[in-house]
PDB file of N, CA, C and O in Angstrom:
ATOM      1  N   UNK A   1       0.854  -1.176   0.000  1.00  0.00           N
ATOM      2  CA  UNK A   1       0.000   0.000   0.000  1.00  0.00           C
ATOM      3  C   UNK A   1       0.898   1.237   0.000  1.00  0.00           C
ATOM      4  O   UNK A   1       1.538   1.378   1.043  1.00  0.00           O
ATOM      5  N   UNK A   2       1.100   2.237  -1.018  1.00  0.00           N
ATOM      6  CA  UNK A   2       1.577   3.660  -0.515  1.00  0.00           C
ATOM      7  C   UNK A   2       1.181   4.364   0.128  1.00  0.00           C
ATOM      8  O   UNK A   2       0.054   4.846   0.017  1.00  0.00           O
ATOM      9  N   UNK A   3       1.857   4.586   0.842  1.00  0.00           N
ATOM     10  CA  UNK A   3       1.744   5.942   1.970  1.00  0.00           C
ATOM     11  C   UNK A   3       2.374   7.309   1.634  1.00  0.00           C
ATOM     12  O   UNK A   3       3.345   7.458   0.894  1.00  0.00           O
ATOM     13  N   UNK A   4       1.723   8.256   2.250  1.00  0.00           N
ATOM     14  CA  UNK A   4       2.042   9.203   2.475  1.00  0.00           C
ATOM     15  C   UNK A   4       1.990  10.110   3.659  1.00  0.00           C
ATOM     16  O   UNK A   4       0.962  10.097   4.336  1.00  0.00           O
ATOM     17  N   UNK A   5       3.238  11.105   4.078  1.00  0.00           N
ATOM     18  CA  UNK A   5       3.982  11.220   5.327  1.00  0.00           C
ATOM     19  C   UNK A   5       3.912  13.020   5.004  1.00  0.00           C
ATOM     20  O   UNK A   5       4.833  13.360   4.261  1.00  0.00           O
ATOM     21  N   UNK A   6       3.159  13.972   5.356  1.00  0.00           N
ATOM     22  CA  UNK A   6       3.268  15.435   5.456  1.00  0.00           C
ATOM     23  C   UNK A   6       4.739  15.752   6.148  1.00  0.00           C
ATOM     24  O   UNK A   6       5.411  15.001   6.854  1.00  0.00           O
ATOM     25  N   UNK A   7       4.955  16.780   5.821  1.00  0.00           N
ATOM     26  CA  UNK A   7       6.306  17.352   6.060  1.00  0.00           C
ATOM     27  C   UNK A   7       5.925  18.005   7.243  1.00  0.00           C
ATOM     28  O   UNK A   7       4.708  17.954   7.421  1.00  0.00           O
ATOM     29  N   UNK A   8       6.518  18.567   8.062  1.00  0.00           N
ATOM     30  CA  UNK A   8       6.056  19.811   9.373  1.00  0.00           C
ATOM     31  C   UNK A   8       6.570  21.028   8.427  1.00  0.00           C
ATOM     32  O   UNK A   8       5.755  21.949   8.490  1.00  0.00           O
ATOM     33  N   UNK A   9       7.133  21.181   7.986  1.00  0.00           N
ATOM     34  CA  UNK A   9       7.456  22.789   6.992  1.00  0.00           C
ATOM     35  C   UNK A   9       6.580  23.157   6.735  1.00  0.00           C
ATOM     36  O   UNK A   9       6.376  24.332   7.037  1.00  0.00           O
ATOM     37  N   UNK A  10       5.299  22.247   5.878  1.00  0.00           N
ATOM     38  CA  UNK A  10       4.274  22.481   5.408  1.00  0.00           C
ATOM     39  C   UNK A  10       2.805  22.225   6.004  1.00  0.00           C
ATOM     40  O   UNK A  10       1.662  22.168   5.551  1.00  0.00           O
ATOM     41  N   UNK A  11       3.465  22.095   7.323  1.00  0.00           N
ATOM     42  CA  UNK A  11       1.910  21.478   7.923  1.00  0.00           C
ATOM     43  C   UNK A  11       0.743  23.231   8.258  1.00  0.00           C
ATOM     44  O   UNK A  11      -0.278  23.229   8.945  1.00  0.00           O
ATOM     45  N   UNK A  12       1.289  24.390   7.595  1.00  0.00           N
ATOM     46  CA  UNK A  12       0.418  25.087   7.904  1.00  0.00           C
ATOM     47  C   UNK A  12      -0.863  25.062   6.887  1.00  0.00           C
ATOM     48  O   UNK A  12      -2.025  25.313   7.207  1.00  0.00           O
ATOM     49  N   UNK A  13      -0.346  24.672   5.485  1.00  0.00           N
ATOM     50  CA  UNK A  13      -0.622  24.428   4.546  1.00  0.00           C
ATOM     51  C   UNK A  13      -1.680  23.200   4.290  1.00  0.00           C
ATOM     52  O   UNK A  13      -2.264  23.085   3.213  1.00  0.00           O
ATOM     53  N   UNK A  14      -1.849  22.397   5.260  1.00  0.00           N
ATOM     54  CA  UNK A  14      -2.846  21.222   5.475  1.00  0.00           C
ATOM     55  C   UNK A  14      -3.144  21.345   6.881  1.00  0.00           C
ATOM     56  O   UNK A  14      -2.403  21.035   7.814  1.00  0.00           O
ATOM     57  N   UNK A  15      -4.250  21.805   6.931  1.00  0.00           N
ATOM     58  CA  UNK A  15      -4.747  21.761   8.688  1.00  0.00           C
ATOM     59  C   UNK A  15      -5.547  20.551   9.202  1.00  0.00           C
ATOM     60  O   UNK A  15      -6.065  20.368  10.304  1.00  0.00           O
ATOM     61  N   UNK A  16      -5.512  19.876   8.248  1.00  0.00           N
ATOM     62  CA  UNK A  16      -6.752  18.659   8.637  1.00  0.00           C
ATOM     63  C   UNK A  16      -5.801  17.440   8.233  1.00  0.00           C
ATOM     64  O   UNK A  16      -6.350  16.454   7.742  1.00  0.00           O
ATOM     65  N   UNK A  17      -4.283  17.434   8.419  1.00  0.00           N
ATOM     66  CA  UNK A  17      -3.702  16.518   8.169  1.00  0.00           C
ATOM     67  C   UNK A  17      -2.420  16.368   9.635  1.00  0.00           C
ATOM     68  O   UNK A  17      -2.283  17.342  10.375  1.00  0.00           O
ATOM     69  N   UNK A  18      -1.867  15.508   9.798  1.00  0.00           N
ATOM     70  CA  UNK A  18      -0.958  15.383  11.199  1.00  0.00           C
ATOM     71  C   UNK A  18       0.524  15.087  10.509  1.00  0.00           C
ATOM     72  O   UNK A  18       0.988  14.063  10.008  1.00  0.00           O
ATOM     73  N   UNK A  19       1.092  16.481  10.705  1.00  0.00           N
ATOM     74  CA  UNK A  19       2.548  16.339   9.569  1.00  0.00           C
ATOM     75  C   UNK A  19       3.247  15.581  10.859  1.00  0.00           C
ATOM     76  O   UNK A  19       3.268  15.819  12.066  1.00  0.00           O
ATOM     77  N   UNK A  20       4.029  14.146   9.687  1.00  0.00           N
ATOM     78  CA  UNK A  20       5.142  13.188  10.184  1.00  0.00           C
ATOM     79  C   UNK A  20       3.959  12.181  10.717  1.00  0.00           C
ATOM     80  O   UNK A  20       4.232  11.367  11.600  1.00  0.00           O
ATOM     81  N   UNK A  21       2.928  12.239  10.281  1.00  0.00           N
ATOM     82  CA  UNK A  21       2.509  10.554  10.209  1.00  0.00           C
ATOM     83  C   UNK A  21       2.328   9.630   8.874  1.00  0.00           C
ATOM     84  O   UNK A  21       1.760   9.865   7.808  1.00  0.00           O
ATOM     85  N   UNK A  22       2.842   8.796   9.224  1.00  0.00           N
ATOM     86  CA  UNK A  22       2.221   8.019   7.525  1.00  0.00           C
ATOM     87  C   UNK A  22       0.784   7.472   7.847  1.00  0.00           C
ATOM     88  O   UNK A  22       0.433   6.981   8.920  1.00  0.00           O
ATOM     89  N   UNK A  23      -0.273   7.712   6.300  1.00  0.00           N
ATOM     90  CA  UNK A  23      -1.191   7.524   6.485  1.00  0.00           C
ATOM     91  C   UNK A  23      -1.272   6.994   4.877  1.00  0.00           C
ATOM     92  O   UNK A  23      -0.313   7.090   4.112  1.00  0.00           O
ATOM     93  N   UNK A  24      -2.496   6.455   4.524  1.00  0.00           N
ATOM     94  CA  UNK A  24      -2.299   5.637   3.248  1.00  0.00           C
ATOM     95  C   UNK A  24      -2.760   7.129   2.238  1.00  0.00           C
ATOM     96  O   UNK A  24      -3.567   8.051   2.359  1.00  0.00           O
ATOM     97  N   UNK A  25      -1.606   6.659   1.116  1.00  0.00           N
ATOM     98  CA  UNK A  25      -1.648   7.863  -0.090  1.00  0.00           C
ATOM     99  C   UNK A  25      -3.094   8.346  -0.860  1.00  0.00           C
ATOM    100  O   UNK A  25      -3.415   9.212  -1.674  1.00  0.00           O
ATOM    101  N   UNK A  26      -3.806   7.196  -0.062  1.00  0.00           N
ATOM    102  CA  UNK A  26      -5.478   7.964  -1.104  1.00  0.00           C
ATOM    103  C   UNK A  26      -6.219   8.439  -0.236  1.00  0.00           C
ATOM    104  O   UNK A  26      -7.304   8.966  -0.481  1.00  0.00           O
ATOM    105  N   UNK A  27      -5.764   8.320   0.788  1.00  0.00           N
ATOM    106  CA  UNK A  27      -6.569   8.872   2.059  1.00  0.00           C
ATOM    107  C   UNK A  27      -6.214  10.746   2.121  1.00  0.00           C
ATOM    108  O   UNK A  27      -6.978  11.708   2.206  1.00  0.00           O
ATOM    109  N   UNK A  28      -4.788  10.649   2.034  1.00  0.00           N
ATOM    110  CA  UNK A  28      -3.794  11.880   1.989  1.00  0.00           C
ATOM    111  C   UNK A  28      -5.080  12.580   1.130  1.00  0.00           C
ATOM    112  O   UNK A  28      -6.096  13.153   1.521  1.00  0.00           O
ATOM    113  N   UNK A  29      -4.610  12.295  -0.091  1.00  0.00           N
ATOM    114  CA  UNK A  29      -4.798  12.795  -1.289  1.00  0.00           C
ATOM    115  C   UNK A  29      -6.385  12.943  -1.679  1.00  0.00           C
ATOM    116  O   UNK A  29      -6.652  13.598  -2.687  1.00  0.00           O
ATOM    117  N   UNK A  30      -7.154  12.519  -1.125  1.00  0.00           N
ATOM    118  CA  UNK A  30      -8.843  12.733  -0.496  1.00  0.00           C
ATOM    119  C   UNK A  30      -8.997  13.748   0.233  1.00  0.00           C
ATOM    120  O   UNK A  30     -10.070  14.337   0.096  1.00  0.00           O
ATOM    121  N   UNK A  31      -8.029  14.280   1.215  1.00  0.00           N
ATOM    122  CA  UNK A  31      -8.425  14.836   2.183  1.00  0.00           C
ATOM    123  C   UNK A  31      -7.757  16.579   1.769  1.00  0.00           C
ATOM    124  O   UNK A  31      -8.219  17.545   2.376  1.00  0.00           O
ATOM    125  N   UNK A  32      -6.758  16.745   0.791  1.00  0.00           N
ATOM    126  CA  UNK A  32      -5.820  17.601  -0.098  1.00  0.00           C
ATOM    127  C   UNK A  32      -6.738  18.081  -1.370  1.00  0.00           C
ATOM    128  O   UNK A  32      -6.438  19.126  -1.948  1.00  0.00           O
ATOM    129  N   UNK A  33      -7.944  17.242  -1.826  1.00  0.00           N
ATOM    130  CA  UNK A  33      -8.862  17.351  -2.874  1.00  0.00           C
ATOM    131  C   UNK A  33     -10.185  18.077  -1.802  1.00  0.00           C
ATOM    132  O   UNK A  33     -10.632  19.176  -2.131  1.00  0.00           O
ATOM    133  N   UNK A  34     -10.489  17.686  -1.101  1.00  0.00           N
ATOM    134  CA  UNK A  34     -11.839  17.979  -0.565  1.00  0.00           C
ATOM    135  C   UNK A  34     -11.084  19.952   0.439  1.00  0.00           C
ATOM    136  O   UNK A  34     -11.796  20.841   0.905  1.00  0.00           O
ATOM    137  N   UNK A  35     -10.039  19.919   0.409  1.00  0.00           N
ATOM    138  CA  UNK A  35      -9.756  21.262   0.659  1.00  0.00           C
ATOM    139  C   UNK A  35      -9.468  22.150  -0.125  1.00  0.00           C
ATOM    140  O   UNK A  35      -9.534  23.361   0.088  1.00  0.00           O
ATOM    141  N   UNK A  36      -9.074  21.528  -1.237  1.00  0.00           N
ATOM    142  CA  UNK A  36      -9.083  22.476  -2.349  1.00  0.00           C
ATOM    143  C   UNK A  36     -10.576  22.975  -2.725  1.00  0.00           C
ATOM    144  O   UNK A  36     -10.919  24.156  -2.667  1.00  0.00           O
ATOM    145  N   UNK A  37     -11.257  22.106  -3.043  1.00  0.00           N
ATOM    146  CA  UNK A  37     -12.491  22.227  -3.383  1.00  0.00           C
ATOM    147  C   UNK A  37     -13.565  23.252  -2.870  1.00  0.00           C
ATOM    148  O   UNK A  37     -14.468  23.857  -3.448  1.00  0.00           O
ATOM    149  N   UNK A  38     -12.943  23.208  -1.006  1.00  0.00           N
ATOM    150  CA  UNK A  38     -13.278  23.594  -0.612  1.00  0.00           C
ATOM    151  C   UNK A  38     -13.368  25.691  -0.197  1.00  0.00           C
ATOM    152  O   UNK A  38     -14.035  26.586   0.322  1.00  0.00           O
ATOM    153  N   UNK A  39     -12.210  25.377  -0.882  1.00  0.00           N
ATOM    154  CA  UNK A  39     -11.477  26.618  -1.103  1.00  0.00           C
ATOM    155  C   UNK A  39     -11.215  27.117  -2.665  1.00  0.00           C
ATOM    156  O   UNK A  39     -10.273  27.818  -3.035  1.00  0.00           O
ATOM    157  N   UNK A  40     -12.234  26.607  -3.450  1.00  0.00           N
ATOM    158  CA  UNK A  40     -12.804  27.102  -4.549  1.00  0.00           C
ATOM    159  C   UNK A  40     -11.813  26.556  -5.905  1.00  0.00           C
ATOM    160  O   UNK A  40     -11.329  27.218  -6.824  1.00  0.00           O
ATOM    161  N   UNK A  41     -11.751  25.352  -5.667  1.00  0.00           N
ATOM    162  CA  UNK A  41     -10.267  25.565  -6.741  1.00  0.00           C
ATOM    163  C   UNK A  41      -9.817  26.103  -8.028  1.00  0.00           C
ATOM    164  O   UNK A  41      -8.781  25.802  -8.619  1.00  0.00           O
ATOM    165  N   UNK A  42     -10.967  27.164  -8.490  1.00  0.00           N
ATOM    166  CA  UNK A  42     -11.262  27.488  -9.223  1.00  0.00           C
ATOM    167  C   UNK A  42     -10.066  29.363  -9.150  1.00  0.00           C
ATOM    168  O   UNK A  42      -9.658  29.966 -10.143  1.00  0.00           O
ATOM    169  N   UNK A  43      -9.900  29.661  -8.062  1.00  0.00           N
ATOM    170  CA  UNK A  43      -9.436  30.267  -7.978  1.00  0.00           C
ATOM    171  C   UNK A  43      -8.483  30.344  -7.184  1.00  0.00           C
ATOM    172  O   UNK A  43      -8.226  31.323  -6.483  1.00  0.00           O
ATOM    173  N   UNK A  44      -7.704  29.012  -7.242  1.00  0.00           N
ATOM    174  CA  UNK A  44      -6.213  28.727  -6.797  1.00  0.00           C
ATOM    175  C   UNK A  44      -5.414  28.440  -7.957  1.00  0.00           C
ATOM    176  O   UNK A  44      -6.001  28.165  -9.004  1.00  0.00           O
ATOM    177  N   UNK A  45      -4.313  28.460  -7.925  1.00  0.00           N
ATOM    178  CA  UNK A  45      -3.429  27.389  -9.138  1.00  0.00           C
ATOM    179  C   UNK A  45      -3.649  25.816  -9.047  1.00  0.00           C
ATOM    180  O   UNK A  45      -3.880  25.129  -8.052  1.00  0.00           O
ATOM    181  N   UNK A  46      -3.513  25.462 -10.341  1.00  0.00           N
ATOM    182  CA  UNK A  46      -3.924  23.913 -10.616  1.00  0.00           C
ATOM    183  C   UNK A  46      -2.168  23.221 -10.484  1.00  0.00           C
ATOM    184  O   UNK A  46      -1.057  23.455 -10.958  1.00  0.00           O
ATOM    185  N   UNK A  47      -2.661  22.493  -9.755  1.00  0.00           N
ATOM    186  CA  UNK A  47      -1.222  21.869  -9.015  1.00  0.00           C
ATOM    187  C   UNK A  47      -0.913  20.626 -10.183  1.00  0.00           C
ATOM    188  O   UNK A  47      -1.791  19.963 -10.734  1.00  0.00           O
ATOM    189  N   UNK A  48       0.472  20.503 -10.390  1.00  0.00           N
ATOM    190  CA  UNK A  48       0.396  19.394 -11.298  1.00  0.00           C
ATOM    191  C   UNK A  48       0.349  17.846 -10.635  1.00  0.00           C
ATOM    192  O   UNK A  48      -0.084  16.919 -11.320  1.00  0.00           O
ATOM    193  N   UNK A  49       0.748  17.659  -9.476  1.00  0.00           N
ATOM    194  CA  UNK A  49      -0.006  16.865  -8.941  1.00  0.00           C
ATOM    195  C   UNK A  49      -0.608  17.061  -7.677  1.00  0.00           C
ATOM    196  O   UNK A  49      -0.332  18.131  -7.134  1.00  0.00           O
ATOM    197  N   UNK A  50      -1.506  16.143  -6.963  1.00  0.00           N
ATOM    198  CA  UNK A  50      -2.509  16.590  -5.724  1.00  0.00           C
ATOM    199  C   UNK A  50      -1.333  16.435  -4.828  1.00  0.00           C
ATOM    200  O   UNK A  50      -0.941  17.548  -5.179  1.00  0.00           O
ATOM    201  N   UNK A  51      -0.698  16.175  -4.245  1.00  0.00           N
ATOM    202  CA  UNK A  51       0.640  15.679  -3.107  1.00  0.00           C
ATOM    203  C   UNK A  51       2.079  16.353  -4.068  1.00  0.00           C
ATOM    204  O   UNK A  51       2.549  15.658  -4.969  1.00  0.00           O
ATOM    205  N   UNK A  52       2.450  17.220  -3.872  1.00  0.00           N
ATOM    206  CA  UNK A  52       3.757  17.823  -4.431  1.00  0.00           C
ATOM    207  C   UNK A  52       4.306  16.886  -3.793  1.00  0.00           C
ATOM    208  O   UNK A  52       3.803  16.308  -2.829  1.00  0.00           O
ATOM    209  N   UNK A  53       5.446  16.649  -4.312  1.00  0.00           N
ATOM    210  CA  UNK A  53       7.072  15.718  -3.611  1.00  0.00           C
ATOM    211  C   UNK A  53       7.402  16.598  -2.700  1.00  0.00           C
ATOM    212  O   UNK A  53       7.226  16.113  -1.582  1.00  0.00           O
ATOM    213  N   UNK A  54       7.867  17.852  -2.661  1.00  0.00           N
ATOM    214  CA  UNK A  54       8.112  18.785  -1.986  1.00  0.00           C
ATOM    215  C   UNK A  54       7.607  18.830  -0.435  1.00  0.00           C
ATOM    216  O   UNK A  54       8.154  19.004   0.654  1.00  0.00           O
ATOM    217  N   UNK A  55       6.191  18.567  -0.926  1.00  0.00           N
ATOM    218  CA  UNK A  55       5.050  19.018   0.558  1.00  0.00           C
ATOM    219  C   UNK A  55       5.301  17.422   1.443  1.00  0.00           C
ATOM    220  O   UNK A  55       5.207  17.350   2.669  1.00  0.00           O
ATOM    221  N   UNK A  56       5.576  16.411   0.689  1.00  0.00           N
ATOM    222  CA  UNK A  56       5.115  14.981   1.236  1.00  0.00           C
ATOM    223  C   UNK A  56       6.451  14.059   1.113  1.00  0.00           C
ATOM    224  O   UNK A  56       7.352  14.348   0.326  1.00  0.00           O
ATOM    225  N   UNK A  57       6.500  12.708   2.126  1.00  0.00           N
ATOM    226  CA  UNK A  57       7.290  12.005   1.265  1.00  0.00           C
ATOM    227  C   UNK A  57       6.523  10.662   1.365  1.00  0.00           C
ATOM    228  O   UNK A  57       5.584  10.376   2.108  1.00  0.00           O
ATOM    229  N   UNK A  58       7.113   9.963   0.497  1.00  0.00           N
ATOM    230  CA  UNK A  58       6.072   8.666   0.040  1.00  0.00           C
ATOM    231  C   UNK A  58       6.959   6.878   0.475  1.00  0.00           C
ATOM    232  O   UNK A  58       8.173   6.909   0.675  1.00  0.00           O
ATOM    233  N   UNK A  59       6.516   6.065   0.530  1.00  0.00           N
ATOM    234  CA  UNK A  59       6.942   4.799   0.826  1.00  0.00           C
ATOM    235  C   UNK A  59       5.800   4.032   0.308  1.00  0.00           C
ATOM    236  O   UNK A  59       4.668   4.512   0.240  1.00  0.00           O
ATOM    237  N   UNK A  60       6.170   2.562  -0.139  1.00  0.00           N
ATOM    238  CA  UNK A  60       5.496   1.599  -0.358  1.00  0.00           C
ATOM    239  C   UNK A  60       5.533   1.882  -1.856  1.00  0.00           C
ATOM    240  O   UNK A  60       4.947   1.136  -2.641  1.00  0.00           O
TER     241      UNK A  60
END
């Protein structure tokens, strides 16, 4: 199963996520979609992917 692990650099940036836990990558990435959404994504930039490498790191 992949996981994915929030950074603390970026944990201001996801408030509904617990940076430095691994949690499974579609769960992450569910919860990164339903805040965008939520926050109009219409008038944010379109990310080229939902989990930057940058923001996250990944295993499995």
């Amino acid at each position: 199963m992949r996981e994915a692990r929030l950074r603390p650099k970026y944990a201001n940036l996801y408030p509904t996520l617990t940076p430095g836990q691994w949690e499974p990558a579609a769960r992450v990435a569910e919860a990164v979609l339903a805040r965008l959404l939520l926050l109009e994504i219409s008038e944010s930039p379109l990310l080229e992917r939902v989990l930057p490498e940058e923001h996250f790191e990944f295993r499995g």
